[in-house]
PDB file of N, H, CA, C and O in Angstrom:
ATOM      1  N   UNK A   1     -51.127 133.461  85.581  1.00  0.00           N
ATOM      2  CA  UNK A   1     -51.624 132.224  86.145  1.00  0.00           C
ATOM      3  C   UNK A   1     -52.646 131.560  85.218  1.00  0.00           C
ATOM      4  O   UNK A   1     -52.633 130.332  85.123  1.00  0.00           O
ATOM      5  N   UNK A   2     -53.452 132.226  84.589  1.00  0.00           N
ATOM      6  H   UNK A   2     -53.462 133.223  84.666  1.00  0.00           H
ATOM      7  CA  UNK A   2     -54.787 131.915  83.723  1.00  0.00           C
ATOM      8  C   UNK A   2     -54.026 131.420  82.211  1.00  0.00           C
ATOM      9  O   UNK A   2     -54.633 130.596  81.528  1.00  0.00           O
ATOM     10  N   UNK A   3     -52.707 131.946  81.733  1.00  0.00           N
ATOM     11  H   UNK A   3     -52.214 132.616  82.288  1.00  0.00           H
ATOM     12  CA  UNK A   3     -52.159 131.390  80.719  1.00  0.00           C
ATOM     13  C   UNK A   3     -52.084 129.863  80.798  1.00  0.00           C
ATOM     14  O   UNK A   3     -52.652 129.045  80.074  1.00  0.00           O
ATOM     15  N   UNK A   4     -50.837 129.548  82.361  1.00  0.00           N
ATOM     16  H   UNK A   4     -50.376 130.212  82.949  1.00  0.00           H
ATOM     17  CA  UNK A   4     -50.676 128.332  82.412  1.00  0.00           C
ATOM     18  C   UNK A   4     -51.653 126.966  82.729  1.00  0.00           C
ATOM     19  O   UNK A   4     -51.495 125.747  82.787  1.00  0.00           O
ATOM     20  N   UNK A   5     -52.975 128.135  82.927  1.00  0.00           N
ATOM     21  H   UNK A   5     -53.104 129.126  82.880  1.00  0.00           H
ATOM     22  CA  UNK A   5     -54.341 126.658  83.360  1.00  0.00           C
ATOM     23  C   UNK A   5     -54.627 126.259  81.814  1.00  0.00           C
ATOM     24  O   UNK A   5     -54.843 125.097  81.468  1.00  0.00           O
ATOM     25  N   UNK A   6     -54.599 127.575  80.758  1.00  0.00           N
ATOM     26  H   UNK A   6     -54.424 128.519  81.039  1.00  0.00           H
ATOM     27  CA  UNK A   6     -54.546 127.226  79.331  1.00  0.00           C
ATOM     28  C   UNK A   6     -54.196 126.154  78.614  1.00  0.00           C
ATOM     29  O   UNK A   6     -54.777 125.226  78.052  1.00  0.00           O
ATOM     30  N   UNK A   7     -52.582 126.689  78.853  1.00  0.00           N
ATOM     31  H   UNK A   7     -52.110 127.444  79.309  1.00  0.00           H
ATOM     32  CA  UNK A   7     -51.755 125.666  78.640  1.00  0.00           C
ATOM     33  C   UNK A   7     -51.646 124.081  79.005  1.00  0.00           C
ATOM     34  O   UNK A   7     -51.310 123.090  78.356  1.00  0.00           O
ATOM     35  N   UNK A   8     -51.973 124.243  80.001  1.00  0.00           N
ATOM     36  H   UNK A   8     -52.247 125.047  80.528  1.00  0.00           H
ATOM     37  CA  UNK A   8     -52.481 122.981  81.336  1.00  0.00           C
ATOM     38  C   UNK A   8     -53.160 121.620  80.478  1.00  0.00           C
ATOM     39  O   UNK A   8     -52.887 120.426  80.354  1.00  0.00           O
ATOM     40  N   UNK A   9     -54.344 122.694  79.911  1.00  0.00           N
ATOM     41  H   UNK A   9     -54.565 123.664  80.011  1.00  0.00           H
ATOM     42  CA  UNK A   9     -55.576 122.217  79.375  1.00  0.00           C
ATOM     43  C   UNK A   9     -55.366 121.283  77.891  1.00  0.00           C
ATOM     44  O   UNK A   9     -55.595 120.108  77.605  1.00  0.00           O
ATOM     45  N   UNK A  10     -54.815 122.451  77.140  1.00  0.00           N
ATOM     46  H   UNK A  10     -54.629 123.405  77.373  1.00  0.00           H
ATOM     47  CA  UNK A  10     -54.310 122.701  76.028  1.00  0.00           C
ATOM     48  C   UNK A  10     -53.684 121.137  75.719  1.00  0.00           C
ATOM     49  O   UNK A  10     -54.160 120.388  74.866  1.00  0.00           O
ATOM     50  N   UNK A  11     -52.582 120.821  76.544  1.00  0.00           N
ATOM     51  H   UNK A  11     -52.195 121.430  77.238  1.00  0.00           H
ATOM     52  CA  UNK A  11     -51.880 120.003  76.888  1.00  0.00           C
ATOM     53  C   UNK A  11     -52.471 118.371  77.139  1.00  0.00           C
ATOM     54  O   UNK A  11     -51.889 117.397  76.662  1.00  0.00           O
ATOM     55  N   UNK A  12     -53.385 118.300  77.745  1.00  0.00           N
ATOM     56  H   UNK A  12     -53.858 119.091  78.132  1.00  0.00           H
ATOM     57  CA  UNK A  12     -54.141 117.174  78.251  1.00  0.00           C
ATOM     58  C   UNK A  12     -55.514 117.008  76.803  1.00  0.00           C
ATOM     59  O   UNK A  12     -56.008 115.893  76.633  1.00  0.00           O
ATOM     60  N   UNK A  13     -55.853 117.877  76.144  1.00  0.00           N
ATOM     61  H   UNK A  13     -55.452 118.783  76.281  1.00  0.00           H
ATOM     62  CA  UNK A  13     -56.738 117.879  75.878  1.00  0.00           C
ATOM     63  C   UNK A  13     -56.958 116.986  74.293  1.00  0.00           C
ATOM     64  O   UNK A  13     -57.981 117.026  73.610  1.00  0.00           O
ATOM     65  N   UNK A  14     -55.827 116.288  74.010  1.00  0.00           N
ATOM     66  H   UNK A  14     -54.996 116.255  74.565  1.00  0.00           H
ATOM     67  CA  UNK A  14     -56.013 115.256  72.802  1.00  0.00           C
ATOM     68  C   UNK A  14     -55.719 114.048  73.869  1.00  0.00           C
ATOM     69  O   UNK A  14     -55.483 113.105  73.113  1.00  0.00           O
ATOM     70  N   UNK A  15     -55.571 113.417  75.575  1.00  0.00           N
ATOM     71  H   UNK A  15     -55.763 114.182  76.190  1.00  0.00           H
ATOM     72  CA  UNK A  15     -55.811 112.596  75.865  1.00  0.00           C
ATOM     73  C   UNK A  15     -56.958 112.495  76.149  1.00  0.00           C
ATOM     74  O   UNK A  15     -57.510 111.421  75.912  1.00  0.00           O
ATOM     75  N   UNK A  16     -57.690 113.558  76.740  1.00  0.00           N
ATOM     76  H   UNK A  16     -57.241 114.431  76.933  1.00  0.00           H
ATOM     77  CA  UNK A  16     -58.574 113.315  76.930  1.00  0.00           C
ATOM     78  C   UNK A  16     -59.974 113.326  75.467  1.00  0.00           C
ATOM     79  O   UNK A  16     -61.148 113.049  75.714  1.00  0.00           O
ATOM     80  N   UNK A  17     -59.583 113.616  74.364  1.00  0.00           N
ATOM     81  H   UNK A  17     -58.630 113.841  74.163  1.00  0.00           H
ATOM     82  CA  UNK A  17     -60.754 113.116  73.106  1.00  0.00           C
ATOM     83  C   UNK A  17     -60.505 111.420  72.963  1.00  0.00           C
ATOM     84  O   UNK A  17     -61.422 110.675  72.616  1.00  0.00           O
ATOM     85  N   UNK A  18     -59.118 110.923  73.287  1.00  0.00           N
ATOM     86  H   UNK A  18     -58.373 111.528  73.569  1.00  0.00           H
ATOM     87  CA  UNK A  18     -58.569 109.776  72.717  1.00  0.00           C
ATOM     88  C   UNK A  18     -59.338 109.043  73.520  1.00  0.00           C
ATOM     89  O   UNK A  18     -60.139 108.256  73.016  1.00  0.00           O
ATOM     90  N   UNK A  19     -59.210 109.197  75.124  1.00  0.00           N
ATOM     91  H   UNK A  19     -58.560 109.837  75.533  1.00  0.00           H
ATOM     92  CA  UNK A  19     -59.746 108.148  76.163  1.00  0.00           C
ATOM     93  C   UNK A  19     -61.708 108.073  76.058  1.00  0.00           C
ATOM     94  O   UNK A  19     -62.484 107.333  76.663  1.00  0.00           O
ATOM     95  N   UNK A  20     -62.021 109.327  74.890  1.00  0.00           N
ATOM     96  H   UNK A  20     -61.390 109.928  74.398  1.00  0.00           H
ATOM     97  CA  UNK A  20     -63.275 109.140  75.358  1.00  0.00           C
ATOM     98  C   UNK A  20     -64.236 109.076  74.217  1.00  0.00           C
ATOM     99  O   UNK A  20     -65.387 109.504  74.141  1.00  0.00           O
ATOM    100  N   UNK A  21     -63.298 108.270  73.110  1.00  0.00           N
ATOM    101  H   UNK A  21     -62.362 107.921  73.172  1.00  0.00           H
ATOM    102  CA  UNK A  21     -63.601 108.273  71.585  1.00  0.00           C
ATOM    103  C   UNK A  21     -63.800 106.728  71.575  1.00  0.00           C
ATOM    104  O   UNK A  21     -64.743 106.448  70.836  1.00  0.00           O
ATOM    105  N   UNK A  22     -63.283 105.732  72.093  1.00  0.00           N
ATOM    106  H   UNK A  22     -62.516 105.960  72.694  1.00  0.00           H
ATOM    107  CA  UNK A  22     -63.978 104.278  71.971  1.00  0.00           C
ATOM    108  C   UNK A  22     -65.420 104.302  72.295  1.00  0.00           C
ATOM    109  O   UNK A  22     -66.027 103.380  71.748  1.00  0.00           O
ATOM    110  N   UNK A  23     -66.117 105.049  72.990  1.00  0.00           N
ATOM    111  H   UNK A  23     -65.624 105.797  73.434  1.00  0.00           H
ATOM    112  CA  UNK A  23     -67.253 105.082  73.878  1.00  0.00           C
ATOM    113  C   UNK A  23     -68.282 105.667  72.706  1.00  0.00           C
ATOM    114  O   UNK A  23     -69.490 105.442  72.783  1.00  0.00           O
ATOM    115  N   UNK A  24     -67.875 106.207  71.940  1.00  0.00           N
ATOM    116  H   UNK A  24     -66.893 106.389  71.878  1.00  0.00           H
ATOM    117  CA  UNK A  24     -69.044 106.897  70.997  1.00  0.00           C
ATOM    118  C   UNK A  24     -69.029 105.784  69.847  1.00  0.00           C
ATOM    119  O   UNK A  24     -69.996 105.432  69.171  1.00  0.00           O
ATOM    120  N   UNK A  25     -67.506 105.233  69.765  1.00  0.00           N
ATOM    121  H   UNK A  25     -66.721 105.519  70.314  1.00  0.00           H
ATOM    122  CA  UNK A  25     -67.956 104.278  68.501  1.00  0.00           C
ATOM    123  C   UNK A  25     -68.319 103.175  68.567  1.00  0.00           C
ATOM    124  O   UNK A  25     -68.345 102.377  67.630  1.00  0.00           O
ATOM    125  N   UNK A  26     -68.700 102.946  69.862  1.00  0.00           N
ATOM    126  H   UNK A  26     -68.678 103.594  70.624  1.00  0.00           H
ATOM    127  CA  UNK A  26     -68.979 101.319  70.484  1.00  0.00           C
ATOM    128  C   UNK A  26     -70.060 100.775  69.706  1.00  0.00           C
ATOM    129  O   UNK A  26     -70.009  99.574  69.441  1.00  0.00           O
ATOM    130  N   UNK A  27     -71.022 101.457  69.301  1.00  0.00           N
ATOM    131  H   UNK A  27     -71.064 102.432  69.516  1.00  0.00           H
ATOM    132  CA  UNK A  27     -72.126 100.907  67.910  1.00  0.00           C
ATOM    133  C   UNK A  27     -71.964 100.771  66.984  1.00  0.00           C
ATOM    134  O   UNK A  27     -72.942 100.485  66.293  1.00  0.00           O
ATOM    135  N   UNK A  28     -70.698 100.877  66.371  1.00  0.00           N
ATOM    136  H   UNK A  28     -69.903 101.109  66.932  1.00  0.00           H
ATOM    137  CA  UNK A  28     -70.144 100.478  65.182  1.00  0.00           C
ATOM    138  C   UNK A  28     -69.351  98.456  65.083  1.00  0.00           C
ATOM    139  O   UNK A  28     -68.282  98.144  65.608  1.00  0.00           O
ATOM    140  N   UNK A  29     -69.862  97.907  64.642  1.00  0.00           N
ATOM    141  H   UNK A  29     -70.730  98.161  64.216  1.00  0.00           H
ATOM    142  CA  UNK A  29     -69.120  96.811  64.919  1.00  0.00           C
ATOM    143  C   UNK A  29     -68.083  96.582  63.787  1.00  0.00           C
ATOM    144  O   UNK A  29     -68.043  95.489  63.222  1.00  0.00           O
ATOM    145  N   UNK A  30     -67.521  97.257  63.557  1.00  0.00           N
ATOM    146  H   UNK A  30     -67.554  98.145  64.016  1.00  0.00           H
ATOM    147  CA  UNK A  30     -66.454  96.737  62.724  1.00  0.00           C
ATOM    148  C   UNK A  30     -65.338  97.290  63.215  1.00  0.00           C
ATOM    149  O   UNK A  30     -65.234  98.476  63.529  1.00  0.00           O
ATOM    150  N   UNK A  31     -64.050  96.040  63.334  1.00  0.00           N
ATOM    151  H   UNK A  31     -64.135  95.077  63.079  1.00  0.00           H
ATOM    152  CA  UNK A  31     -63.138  95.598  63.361  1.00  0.00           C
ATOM    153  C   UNK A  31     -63.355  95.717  65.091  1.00  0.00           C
ATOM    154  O   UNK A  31     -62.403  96.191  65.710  1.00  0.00           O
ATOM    155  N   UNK A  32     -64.430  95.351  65.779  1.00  0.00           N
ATOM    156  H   UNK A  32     -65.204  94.966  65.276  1.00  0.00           H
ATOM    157  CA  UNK A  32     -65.083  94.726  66.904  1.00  0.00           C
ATOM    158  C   UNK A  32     -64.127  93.579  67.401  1.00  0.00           C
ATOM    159  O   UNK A  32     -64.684  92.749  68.119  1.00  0.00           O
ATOM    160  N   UNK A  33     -62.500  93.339  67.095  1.00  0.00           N
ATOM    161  H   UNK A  33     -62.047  94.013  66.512  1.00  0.00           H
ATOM    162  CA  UNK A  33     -61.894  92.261  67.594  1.00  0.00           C
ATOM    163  C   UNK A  33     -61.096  92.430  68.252  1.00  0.00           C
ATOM    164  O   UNK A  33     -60.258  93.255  67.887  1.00  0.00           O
ATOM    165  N   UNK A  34     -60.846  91.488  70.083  1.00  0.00           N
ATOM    166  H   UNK A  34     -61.526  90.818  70.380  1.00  0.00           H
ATOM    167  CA  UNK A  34     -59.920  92.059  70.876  1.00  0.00           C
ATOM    168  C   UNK A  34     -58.351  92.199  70.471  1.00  0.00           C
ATOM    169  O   UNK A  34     -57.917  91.280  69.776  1.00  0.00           O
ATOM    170  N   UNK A  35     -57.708  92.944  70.723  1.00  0.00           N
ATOM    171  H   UNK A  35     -58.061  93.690  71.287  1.00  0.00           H
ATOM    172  CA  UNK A  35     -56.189  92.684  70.397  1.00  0.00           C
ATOM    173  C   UNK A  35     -55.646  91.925  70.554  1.00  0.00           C
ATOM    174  O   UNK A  35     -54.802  91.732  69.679  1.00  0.00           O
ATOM    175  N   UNK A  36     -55.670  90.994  71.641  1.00  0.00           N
ATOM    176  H   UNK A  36     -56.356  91.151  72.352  1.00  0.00           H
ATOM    177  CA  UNK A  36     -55.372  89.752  71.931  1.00  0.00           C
ATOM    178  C   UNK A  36     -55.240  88.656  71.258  1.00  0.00           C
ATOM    179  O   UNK A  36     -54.469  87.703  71.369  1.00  0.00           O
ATOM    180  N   UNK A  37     -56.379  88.988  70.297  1.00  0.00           N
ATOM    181  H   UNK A  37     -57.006  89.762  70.207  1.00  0.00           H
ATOM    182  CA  UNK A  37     -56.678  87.749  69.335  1.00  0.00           C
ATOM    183  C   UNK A  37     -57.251  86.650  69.834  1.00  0.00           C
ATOM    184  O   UNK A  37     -57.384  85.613  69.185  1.00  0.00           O
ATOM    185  N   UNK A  38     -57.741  86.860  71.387  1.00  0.00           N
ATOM    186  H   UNK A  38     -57.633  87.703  71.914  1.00  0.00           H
ATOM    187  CA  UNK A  38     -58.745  86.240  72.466  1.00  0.00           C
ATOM    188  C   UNK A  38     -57.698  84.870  72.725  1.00  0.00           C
ATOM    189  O   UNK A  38     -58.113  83.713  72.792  1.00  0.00           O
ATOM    190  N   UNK A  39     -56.257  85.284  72.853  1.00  0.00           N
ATOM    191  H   UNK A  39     -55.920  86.224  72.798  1.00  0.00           H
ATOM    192  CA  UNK A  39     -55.282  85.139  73.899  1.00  0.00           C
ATOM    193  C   UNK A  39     -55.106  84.852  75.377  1.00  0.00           C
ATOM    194  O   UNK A  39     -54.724  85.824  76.028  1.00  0.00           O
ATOM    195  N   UNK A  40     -55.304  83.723  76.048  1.00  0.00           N
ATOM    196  H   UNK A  40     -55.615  82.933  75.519  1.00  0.00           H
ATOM    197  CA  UNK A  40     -55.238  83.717  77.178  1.00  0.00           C
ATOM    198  C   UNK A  40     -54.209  82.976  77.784  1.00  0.00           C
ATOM    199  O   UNK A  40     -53.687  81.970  77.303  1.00  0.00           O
ATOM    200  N   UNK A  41     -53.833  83.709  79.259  1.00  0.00           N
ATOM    201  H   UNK A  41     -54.257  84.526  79.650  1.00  0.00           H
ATOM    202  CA  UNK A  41     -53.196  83.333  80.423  1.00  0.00           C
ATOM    203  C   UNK A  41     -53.808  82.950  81.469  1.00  0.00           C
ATOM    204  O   UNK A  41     -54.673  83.620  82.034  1.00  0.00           O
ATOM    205  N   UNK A  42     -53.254  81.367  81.972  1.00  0.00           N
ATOM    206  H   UNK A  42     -52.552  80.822  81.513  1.00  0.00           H
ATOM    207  CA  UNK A  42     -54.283  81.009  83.142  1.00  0.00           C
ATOM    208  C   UNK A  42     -55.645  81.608  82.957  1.00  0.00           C
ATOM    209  O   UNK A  42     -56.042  82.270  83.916  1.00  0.00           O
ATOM    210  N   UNK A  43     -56.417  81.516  81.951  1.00  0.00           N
ATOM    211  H   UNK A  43     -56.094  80.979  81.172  1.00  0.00           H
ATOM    212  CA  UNK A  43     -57.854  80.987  81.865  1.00  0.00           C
ATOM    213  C   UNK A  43     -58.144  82.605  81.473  1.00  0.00           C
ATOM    214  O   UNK A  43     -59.004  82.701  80.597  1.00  0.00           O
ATOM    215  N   UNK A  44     -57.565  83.982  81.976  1.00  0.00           N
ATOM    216  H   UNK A  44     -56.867  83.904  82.688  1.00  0.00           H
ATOM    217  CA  UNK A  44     -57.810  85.097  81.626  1.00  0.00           C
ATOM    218  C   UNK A  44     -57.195  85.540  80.453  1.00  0.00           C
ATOM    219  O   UNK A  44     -56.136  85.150  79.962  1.00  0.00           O
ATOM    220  N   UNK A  45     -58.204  86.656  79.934  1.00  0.00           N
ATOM    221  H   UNK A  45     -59.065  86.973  80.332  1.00  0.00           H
ATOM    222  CA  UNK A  45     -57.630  87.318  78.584  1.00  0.00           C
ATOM    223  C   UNK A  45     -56.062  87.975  78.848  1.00  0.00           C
ATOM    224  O   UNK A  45     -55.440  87.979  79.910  1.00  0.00           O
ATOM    225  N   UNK A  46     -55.747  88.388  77.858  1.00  0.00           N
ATOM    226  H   UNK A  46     -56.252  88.385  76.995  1.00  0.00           H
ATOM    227  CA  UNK A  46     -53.968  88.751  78.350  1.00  0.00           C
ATOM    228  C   UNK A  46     -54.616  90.317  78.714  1.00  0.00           C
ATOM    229  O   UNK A  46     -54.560  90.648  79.898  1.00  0.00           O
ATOM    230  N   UNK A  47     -55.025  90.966  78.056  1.00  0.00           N
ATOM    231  H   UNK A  47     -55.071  90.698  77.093  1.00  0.00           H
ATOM    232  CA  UNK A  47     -55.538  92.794  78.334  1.00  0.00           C
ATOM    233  C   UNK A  47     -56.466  92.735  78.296  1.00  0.00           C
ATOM    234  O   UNK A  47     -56.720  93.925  78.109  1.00  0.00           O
ATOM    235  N   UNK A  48     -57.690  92.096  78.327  1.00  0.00           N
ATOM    236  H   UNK A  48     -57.483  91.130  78.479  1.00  0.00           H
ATOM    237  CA  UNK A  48     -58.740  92.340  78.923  1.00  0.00           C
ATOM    238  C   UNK A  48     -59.913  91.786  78.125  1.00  0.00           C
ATOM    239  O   UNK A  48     -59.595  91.545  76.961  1.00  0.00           O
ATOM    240  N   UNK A  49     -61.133  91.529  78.417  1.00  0.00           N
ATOM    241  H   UNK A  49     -61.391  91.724  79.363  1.00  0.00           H
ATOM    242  CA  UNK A  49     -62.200  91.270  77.413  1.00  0.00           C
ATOM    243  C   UNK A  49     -62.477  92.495  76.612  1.00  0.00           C
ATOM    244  O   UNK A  49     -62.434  92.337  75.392  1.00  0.00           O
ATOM    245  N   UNK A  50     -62.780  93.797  77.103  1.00  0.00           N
ATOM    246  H   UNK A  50     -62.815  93.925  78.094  1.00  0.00           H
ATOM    247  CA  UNK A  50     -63.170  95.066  76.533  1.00  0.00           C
ATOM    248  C   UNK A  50     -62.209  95.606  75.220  1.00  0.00           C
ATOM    249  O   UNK A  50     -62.749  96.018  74.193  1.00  0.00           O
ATOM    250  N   UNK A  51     -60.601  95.552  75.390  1.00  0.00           N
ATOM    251  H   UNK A  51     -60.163  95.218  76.224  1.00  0.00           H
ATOM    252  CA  UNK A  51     -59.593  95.921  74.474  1.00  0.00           C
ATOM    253  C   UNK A  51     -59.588  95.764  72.980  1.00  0.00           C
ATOM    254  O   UNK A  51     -59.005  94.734  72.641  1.00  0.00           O
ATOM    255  N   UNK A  52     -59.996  96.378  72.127  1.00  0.00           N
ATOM    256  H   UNK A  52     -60.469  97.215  72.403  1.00  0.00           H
ATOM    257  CA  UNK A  52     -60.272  95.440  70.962  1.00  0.00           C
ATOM    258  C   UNK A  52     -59.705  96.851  70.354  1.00  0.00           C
ATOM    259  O   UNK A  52     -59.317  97.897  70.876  1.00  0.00           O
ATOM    260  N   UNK A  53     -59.870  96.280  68.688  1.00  0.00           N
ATOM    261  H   UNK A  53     -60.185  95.430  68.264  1.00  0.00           H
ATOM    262  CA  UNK A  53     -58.703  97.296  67.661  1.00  0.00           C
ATOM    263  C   UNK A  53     -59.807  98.194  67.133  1.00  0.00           C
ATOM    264  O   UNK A  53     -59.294  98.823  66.208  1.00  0.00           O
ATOM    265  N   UNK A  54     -60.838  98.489  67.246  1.00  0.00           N
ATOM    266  H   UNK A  54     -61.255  97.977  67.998  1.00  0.00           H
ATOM    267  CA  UNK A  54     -61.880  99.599  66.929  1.00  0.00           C
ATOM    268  C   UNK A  54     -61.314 100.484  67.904  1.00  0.00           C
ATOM    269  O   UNK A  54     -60.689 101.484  67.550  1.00  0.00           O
ATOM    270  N   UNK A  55     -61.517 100.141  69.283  1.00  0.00           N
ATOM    271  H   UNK A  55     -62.025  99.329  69.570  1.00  0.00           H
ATOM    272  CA  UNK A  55     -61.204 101.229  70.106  1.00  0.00           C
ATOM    273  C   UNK A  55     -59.252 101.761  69.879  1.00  0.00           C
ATOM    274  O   UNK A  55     -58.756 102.886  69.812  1.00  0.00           O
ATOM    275  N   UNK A  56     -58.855 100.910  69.841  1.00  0.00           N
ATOM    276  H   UNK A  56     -59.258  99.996  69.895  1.00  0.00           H
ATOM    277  CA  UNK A  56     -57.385 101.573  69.419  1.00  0.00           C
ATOM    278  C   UNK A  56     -57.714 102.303  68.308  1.00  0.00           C
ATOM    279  O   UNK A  56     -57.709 103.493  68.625  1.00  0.00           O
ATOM    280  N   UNK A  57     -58.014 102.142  67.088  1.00  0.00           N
ATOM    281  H   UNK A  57     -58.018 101.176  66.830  1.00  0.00           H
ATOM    282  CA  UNK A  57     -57.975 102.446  66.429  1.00  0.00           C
ATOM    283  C   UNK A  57     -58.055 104.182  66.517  1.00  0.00           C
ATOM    284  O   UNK A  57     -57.256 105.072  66.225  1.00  0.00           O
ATOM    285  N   UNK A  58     -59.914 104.159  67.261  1.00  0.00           N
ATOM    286  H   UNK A  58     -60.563 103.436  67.498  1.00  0.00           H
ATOM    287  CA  UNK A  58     -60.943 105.297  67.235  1.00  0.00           C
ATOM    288  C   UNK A  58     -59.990 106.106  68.264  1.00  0.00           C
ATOM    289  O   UNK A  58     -60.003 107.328  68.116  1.00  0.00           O
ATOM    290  N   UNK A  59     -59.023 105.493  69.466  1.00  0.00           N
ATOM    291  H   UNK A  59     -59.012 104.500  69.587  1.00  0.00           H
ATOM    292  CA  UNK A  59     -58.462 106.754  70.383  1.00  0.00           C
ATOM    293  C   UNK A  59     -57.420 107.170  69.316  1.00  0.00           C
ATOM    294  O   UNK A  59     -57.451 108.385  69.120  1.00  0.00           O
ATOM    295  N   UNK A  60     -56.392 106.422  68.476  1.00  0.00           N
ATOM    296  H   UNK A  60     -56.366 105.435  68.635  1.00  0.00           H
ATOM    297  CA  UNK A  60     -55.307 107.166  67.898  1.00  0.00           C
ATOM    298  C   UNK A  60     -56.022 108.143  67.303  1.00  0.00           C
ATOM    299  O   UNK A  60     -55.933 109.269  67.792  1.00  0.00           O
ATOM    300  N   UNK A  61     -56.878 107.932  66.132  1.00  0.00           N
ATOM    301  H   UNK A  61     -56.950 107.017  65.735  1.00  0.00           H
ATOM    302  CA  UNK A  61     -57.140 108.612  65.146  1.00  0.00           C
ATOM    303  C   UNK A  61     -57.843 110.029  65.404  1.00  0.00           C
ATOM    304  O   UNK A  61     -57.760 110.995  64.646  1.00  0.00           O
ATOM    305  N   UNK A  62     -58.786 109.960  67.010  1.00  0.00           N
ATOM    306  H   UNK A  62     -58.853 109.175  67.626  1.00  0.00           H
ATOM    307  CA  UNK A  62     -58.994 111.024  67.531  1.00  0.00           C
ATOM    308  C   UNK A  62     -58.163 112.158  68.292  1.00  0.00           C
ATOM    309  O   UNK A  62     -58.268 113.380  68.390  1.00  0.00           O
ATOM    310  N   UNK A  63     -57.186 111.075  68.841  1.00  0.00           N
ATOM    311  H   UNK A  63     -57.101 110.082  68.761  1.00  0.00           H
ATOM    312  CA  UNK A  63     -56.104 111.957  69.606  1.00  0.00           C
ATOM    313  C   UNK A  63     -55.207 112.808  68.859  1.00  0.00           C
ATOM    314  O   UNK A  63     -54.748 113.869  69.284  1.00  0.00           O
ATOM    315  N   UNK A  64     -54.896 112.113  67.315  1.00  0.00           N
ATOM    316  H   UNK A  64     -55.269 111.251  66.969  1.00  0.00           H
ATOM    317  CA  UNK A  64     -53.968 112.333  66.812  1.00  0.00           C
ATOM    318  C   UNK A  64     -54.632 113.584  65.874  1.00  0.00           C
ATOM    319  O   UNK A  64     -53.851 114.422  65.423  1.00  0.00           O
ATOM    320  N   UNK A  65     -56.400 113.724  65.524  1.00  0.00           N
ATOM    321  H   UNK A  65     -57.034 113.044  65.890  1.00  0.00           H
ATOM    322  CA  UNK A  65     -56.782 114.453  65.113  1.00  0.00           C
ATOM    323  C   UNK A  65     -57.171 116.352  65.563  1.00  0.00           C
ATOM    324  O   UNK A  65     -57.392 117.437  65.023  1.00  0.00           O
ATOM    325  N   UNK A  66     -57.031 115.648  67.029  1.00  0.00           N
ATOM    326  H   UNK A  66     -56.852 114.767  67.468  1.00  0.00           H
ATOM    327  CA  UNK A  66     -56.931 116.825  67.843  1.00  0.00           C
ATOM    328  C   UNK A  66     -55.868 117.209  68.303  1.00  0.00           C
ATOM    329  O   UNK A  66     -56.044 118.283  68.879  1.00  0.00           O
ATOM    330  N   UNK A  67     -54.286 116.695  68.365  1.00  0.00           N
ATOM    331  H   UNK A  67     -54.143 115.823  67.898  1.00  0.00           H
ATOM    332  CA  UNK A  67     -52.994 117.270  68.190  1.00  0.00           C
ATOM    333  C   UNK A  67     -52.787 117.600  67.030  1.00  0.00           C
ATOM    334  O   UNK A  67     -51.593 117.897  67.059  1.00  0.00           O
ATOM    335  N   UNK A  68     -53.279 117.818  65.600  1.00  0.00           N
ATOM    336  H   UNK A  68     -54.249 117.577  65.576  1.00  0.00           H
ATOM    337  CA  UNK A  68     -52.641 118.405  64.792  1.00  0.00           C
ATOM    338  C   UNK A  68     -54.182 119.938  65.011  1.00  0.00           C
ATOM    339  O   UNK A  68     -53.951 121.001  64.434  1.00  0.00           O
ATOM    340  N   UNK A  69     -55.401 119.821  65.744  1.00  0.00           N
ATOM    341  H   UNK A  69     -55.588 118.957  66.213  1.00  0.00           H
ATOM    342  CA  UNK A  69     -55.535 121.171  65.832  1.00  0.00           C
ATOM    343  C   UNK A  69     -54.945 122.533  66.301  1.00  0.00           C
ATOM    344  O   UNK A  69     -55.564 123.577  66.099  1.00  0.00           O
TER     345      UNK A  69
END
């Protein structure tokens, strides 16, 4: 049973560095620009004000750094 909570873990555990790697680099302002390209529909952003390509960037490169551990 204690293998598969491992595994469980194991499993989840480069989404969860990815989802929580924009948040540390938020003091960095570079490449600080939404994806959107500040794109709007009926008066709103298309994905959001917050979405920008630092944070894409910072979840791939973390997620992807902790699936090849």
């Amino acid at each position: 049973m204690t293998i598969y909570i491992i595994k469980i873990v194991w499993f989840f555990l480069p989404m969860g560095f990815a989802n929580m790697a924009p948040i540390f680099v938020k003091k960095i302002n570079i490449l600080n620009i939404p994806i959107d390209f500040n794109k709007k529909i009926v008066g709103e952003p298309i994905l959001g004000a917050d979405k920008t390509i630092r944070g894409l960037l910072s979840a791939t490169i973390s997620g992807g750094a902790i699936l090849l551990l």
